[in-house]
C-alpha positions in Angstrom: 82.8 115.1 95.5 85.1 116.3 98.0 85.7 120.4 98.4 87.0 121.3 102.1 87.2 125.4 102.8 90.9 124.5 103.9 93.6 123.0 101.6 94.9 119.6 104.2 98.1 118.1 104.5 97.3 116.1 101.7 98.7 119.3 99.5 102.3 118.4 100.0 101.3 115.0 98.5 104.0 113.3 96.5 105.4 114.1 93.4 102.7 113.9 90.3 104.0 112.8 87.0 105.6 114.7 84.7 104.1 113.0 81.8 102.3 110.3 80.3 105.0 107.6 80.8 103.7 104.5 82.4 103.7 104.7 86.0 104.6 101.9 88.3 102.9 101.7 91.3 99.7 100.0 89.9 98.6 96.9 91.7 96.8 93.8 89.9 93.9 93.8 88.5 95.4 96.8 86.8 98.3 97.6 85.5 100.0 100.1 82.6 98.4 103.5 84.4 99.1 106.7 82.3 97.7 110.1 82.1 95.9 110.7 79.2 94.9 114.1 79.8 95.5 117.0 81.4 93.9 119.9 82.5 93.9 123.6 83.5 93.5 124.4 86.7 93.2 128.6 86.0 90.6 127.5 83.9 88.6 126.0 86.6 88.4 122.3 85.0 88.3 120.4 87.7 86.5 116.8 86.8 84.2 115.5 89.2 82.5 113.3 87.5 83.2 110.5 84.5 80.6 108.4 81.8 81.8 106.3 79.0 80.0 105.7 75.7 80.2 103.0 73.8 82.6 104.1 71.3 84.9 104.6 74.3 84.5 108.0 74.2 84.2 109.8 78.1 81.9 112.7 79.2 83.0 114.4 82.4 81.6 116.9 84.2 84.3 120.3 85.3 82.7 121.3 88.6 83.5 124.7 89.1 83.7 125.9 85.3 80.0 124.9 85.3 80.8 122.2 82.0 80.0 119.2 80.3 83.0 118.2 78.0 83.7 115.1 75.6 87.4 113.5 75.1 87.2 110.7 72.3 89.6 108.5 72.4 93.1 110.1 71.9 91.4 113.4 71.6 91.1 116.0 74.1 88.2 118.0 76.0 85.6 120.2 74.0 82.8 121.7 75.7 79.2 120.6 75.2 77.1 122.6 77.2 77.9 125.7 80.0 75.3 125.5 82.8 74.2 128.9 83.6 76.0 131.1 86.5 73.7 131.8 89.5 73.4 135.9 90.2 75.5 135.0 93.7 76.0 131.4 94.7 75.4 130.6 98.1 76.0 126.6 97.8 76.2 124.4 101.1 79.3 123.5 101.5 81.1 125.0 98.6 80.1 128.4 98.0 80.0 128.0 94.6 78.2 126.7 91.4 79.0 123.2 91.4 78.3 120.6 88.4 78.5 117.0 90.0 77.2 113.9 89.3 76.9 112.7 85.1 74.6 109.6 83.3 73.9 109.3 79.4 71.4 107.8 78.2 70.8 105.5 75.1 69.8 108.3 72.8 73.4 110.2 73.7 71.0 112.6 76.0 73.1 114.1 78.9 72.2 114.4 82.7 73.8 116.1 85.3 73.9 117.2 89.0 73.9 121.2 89.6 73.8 122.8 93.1 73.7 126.7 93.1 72.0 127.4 96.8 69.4 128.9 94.8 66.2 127.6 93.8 66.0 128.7 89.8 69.0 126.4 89.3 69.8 123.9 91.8 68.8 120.1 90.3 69.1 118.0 88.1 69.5 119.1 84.1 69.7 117.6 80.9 71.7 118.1 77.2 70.2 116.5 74.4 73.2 115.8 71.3 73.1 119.5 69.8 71.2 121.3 72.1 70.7 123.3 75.1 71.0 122.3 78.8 67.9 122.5 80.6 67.1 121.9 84.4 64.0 118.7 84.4 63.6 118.8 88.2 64.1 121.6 91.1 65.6 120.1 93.8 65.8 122.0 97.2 68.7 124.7 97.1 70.1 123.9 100.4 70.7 120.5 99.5 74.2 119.4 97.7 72.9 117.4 94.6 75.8 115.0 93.7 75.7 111.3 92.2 73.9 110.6 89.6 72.4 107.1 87.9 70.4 106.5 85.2 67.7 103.2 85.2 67.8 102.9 81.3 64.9 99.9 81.5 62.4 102.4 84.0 63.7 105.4 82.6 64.2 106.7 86.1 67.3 108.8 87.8 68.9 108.7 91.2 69.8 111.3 92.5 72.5 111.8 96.2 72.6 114.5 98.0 75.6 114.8 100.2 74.1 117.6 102.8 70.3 116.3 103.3 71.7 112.4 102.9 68.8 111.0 101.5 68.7 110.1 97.1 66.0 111.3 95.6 64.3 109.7 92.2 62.7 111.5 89.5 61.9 110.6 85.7 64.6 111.4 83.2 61.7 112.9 81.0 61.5 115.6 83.8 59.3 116.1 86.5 59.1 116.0 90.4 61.6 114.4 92.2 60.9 112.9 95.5 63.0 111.4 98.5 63.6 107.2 97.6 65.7 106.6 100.4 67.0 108.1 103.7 68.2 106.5 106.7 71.3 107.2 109.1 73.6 105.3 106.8 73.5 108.1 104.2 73.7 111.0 106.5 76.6 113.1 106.6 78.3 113.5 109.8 80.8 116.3 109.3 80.5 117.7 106.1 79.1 115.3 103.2 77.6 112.1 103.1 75.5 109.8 100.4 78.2 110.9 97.4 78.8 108.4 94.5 75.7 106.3 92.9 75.4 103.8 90.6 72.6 100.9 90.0 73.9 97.5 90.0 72.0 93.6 90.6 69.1 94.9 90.9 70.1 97.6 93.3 71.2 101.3 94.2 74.5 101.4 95.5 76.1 104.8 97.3 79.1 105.8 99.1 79.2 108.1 102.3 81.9 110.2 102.0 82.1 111.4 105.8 81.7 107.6 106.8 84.1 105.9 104.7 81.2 103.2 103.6 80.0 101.7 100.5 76.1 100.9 100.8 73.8 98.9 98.8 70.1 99.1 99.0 68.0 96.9 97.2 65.4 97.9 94.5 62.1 96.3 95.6 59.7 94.6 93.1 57.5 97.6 93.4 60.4 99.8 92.9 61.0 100.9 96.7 64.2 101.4 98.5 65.0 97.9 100.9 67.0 98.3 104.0 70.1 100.3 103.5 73.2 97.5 104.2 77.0 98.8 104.4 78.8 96.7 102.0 82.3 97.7 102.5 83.8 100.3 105.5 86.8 102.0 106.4 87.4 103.9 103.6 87.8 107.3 104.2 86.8 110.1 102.1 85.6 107.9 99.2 83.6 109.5 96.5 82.4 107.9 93.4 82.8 104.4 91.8 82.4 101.7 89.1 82.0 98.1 89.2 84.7 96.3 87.2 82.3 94.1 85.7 78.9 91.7 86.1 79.8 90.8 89.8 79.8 93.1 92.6 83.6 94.0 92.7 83.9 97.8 92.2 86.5 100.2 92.3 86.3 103.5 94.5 88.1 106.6 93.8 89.4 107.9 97.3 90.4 112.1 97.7 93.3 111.2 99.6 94.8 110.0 96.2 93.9 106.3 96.2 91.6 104.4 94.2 90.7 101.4 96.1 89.9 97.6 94.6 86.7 96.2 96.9 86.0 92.9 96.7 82.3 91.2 96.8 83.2 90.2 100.4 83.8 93.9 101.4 87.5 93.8 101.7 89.5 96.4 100.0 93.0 97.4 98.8 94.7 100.1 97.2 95.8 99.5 93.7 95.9 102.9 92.3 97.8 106.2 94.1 99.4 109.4 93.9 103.0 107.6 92.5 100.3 107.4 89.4 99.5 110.6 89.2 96.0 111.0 90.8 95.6 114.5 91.8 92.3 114.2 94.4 90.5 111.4 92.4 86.8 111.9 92.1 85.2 109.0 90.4 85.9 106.3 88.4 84.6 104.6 84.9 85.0 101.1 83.4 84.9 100.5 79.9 85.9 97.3 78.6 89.6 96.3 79.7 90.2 100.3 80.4 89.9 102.5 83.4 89.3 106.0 83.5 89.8 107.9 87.1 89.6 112.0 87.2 91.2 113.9 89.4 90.3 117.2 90.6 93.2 118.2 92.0 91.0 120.0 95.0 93.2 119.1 97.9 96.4 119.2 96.3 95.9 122.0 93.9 98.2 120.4 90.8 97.5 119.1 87.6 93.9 117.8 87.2 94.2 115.1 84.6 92.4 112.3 83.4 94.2 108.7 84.1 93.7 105.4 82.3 94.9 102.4 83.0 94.4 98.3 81.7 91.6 96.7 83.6 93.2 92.6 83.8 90.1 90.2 84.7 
């Protein structure tokens, strides 16, 4: 996630596509990038946040319009679940309601981030197929809840949040979260830090948005956090990932319109951009040989859309 108060330069950004032609600025390992959907931006469907099932079918969350929404495959959006307004938002940061991170688990059950600045609402909340979302654990209403991860073998959740800088775990049947790791690496140092989240080799990965870093900290055999290492740097403004596949190469979505290929040895390079349409690209998911990037469109204010693109191993 990535909201500033004041629109940047980025807003004169280049030129987005006009439609779902195959773009050609990709660079290897992916190629054939198209836009698969599009969204409204009056509407307040701005996607922050992306899962895949296994049927290939993506669940993403629309920050601002409060939404969980489902696009199978050639299909387009429908709403699952409307989190409830707040009586006056007062969220850090944002000012507003804001839906972030999303995990599923197993049995198709929905989690997701919400941060109202008020404490009847802000944490983290789950949908069960056909039924209401509920919240499963408070977490503190001046925080920014935002990445999300589910541990389907523990049955535990990750949480970030991007003003306090620490993630939190809870259980994903409900119940007290508490702080699993905090350090300097995950603090924000302008506006938002620990962001994206994802577990991977037997560890929880974050990025820190103000720091430009991708960090890894290892799971301990008694389930603690290990010491916090910075995998990757010099990334600014990154937000949330995926990792391509059983190694530790991931790709990171970027809000100054790049998604960025990082390599197990930390070095990265740009193989999506804005000639592909990405429109403030919040996160990222991998699902077989495809990739799915959102984009929010929150810096350039056009055309949030959902991109995909042929993942080449």
């Amino acid at each position: 996630m990535h909201v500033r108060t004041t629109v940047t330069a980025l807003a004169a950004t280049a030129a987005l596509l006009t439609s779902a032609a195959t773009a050609t600025a990709s660079t290897e390992p992916l190629s054939e990038p198209r836009i698969a959907d599009r969204f409204s931006l009056a509407a307040g469907q701005q996607p922050e946040n992306i899962t895949v099932d296994r049927t290939g079918s993506a669940y993403l969350t629309f920050s601002f319009a409060r939404q969980i929404v489902r696009i199978a495959p050639g299909g387009h959006a429908r709403v699952l679940a409307t989190l409830p307004a707040p009586a006056k938002a007062s969220t850090p940061n944002l000012g507003k309601a804001f839906v972030g991170g999303i995990a599923r688990a197993d049995d198709g059950t929905l989690y997701v981030t919400y941060a109202t600045g008020t404490a009847d609402l802000t944490g983290v909340w789950a949908v069960r197929p056909g039924g209401r979302p509920h919240r499963i654990a408070a977490l503190p209403a001046d925080g920014l809840p935002n990445g999300l991860a589910l541990d389907q073998r523990t049955q535990k959740l990750y949480v970030t949040d991007s003003v306090h800088g620490v993630v939190y775990r809870l259980p994903a049947r409900g119940g007290e979260a508490t702080v699993w790791a905090r350090g300097e690496a995950l603090e924000p140092s302008t506006f938002a830090g620990a962001n994206g989240l994802k577990l991977h080799n037997g560890a929880v990965w974050a990025t820190n948005l103000d720091k430009g870093t991708v960090l890894r900290i290892p799971v301990t055999a008694h389930g603690a956090a290990g010491r916090i290492q910075v995998h990757a740097a010099g990334m600014p403004s990154i937000d949330d990932f995926a990792f391509t596949g059983r190694g530790d190469t991931l790709l990171a979505a970027r809000d100054d319109n790049q998604v960025d290929l990082v390599r197990p040895d930390g070095t990265h390079t740009a193989v999506l951009t804005s000639a592909d349409g990405l429109q403030t690209p919040t996160s990222v998911a991998v699902h077989g040989h495809t990739v799915y990037v959102p984009s929010a469109a929150y810096l350039t204010n056009e055309d949030p859309n959902l991109l995909v693109a042929r993942l080449d191993r």
